[in-house]
N, C-alpha and C positions, 0 to 999 in steps of 0.2 A: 491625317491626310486622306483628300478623298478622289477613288479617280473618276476619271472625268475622259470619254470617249477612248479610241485606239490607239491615236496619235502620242498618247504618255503624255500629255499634257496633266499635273499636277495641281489643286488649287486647296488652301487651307479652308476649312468648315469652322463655322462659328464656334462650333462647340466640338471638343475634341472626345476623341472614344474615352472612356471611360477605364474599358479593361479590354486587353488583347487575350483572350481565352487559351490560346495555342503557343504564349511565351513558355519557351525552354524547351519544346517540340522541334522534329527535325523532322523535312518531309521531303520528296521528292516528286517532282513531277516531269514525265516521261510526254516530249511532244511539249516543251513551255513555249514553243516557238512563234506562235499565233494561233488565234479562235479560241477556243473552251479552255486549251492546257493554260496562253498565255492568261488567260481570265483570273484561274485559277490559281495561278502561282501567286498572282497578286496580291489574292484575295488573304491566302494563307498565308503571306507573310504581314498583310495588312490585321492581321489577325496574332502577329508575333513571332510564328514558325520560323526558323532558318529557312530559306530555299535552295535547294538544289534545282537548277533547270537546266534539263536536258534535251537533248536533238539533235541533228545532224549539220543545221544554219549558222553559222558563225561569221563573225566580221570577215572578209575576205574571200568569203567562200557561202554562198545563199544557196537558197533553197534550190532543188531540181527541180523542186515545181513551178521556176519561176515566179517566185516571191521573194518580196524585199526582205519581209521580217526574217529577225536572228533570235538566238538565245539571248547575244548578249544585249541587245536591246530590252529582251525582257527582264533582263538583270539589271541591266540600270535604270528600267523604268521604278523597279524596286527600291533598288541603293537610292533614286532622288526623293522617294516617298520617306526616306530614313525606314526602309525596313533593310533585312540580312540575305542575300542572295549569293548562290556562286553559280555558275554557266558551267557547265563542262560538255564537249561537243563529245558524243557518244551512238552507235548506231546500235539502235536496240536489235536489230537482226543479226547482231554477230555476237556470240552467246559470250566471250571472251570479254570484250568491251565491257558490257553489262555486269559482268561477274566484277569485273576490275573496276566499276564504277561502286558498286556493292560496299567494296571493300575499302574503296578511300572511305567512304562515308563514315563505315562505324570504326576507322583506324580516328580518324577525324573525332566524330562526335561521339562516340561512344553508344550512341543512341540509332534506331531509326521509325519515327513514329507512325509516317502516312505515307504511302505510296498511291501515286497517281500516275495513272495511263491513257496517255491523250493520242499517243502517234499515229499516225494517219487516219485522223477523222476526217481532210479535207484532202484526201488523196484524189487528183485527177484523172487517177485511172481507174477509180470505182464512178466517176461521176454520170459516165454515160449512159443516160436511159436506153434500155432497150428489153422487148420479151426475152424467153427465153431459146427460143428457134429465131433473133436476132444477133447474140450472144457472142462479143468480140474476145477469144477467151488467148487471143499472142501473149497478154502478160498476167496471164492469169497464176502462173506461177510466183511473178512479182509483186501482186496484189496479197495473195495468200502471206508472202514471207513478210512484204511489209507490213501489213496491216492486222495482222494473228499469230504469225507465228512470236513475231514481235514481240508481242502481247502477253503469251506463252512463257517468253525466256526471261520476260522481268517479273511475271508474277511467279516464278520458279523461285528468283534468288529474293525477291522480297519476301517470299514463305520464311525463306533457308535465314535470314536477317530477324526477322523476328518471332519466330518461335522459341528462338532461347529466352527471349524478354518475356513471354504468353503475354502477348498486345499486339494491339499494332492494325492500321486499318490498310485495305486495299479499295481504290478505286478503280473500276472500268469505264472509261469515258463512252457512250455509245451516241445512238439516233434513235430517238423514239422509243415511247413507254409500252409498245404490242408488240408482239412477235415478227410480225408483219412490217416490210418496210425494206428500204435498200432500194437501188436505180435499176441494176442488173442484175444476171444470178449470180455473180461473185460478190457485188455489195450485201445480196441481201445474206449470201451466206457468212460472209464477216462481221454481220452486224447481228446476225441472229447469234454466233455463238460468243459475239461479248455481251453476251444479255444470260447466256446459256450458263457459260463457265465460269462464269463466278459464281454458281449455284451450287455446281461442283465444287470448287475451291473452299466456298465457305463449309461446308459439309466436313471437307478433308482438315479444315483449319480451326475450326470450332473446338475443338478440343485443347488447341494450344492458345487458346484467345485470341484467334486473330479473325477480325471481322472484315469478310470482303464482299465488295455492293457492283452493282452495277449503276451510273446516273446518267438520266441525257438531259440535254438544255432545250430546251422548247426553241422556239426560230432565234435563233442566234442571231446576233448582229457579230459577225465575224469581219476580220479585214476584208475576208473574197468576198463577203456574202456584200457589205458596204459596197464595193467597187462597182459588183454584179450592178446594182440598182442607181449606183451611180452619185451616191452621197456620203457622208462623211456623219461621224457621231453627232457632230455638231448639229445639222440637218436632215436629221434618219426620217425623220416627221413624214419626208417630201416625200418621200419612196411611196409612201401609203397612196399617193395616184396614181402607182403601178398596182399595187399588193396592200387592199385594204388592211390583208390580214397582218400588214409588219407593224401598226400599231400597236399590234400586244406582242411583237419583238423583245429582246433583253438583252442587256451585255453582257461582254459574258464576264465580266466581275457578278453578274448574279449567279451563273451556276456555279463558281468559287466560293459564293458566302455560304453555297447547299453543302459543299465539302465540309467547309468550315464549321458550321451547324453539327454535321456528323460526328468529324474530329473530337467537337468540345463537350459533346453527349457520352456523359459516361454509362448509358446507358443502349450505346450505339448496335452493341451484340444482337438486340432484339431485333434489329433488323438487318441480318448478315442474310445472305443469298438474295435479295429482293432487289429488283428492278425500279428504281426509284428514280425520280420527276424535279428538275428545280423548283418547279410552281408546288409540289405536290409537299417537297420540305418547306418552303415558306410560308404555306400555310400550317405548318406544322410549329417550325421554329419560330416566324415572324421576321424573317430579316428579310431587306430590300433589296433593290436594284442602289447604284451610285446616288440616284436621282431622286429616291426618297418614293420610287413606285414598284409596284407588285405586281410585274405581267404573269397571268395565269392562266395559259397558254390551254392547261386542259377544261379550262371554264370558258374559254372563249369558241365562238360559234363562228365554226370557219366558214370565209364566202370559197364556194368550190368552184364561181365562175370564174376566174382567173384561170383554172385547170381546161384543157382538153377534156371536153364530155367522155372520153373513154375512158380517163381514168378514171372519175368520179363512178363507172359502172364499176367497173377494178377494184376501186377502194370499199365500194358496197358489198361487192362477193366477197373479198379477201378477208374482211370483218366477219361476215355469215360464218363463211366456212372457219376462219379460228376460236368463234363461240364455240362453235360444235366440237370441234379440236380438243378444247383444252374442256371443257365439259367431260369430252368421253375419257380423256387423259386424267381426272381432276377425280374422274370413279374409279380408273385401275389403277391409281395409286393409292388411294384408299384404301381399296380393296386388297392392294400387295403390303403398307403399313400393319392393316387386322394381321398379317397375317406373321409379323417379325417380331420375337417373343420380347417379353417385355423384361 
């Protein structure tokens, strides 16, 4: 089965997959609800996995950020592909839930192989550009719990899950492959440190073989982002008359087949703490978008006329000065490794 735009629409391929690489794998993904996670779940069970999809959207009860999408839609976009899904509505800020989600799983499966963290990547309350002496910081407390601390409490019990097994991968969903990035300074601090702490984790986790990444998806064709521009998978094409640059877009079944990639790589350890690119594993692994194409988002040469000319000065300093950054960063850690006995 292969998918084919957001809508779930379904259509059989002439030639069927061959091998699902992640059969008899159990995964989880945190945020299955729409954009990158729902991609993702897809993708991994279009790959054989079990799905777990989790979030707080359920039949009856949608999203607060006023959106249609549910879990359980992305469960039964699964179930009509003929892969394995279960929905369970879970609020990863409330460390109870989580714990108690943990534990159905490997009462359940006995297992638990991949854990993924998609939750509030399309939160509207990081959305608002502004400097930082603009800075609307009323829910800054609620940005922080939804979108990190979040983050935090499930990569705690997926530590605690599979270290007994010594495997086990972790995902950090983020935005972008530089340090650099976010709308305001709460985005950008929530988006620096799921770039950040999984560098931490893998360090602390490396020993019990558990490898954990950080990935972003290059411009996403998400439900909001579709809306935003005013077309549908079907006709993402048209958009390109607003934003030349959404032609080298992707769905996000492609940043799910980067997961998938990783998952099936038994040689995945090699690259535990690292900030990793959907375009940047497809060239790596070789797998597609649905459509049989390879948007490669860091190959592609952005037009920056579309932007306000001040960001484009923004975006030229903010680069400068992170070369420099990680440069002088890049020698004191050298310099403190010489110095940690062997």
């Amino acid at each position: 089965m292969r998918y084919v735009g957001n809508g779930g629409r379904i259509s059989k391929v002439a030639k069927k997959r061959s091998q699902k690489p992640l059969t008899g794998r159990v995964a989880l993904v945190a945020g299955a609800t729409r954009g990158a996670g729902r991609g993702i779940a897809r993708a991994l069970a279009e790959a054989g996995a079990t799905v777990y999809c989790t979030g707080r959207s359920v039949t009856g009860n949608p999203s607060p950020y006023k959106r249609p999408e549910t879990i359980d839609e992305t469960a039964g976009m699964i179930e009509g592909a003929g892969g394995t899904a279960i929905a369970v509505r879970v609020d990863h800020t409330i460390e109870d839930e989580v714990k108690a989600l943990f534990r159905r799983i490997l009462r359940a499966r006995k297992r638990l192989d991949i854990v993924v963290d998609s939750v509030a990547g399309e939160d509207p309350l990081m959305k608002t550009h502004g400097f930082l002496w603009e800075a609307e910081l009323t829910n800054a407390d609620a940005v922080f719990r939804q979108a990190l601390t979040s983050r935090i409490i499930t990569a705690k019990h997926a530590a605690r899950a599979m270290m007994p097994a010594g495997r086990g991968l972790i995902v950090e969903v983020t935005e972008n492959d530089i340090i650099g990035g976010g709308a305001n300074p709460l985005a950008h601090a929530v988006k620096v440190a799921q770039k950040v702490l999984p560098l931490s984790w893998a360090t602390e986790l490396a020993p019990h073989g558990v490898t954990v990444v950080a990935v972003t998806p290059g411009f996403l064709r998400s439900e909001a982002v579709l809306q935003h521009f005013g077309v549908t998978e079907d006709n993402w094409r048209e958009a390109a008359k607003k934003d030349s640059n959404f032609l080298e877009s992707e769905s996000p079944l492609f940043v799910g087949r980067a997961v998938v990639a990783l998952a099936a790589d038994r040689n995945v350890q090699d690259r535990t703490g690292m900030l990793l690119s959907s375009w940047e594993l497809a060239r790596a692994y070789g797998f597609t978008d649905y459509d049989g194409g390879r948007p490669d988002w860091g190959r592609h040469k952005i037009d920056f006329s579309v932007l306000p000319s001040d960001w484009t000065d923004l975006f030229r300093r903010g680069a400068a000065l992170e070369v420099k950054w990680l440069t002088t960063l890049t020698a004191r850690t050298k310099q403190f490794k010489a110095k940690i006995p062997s």
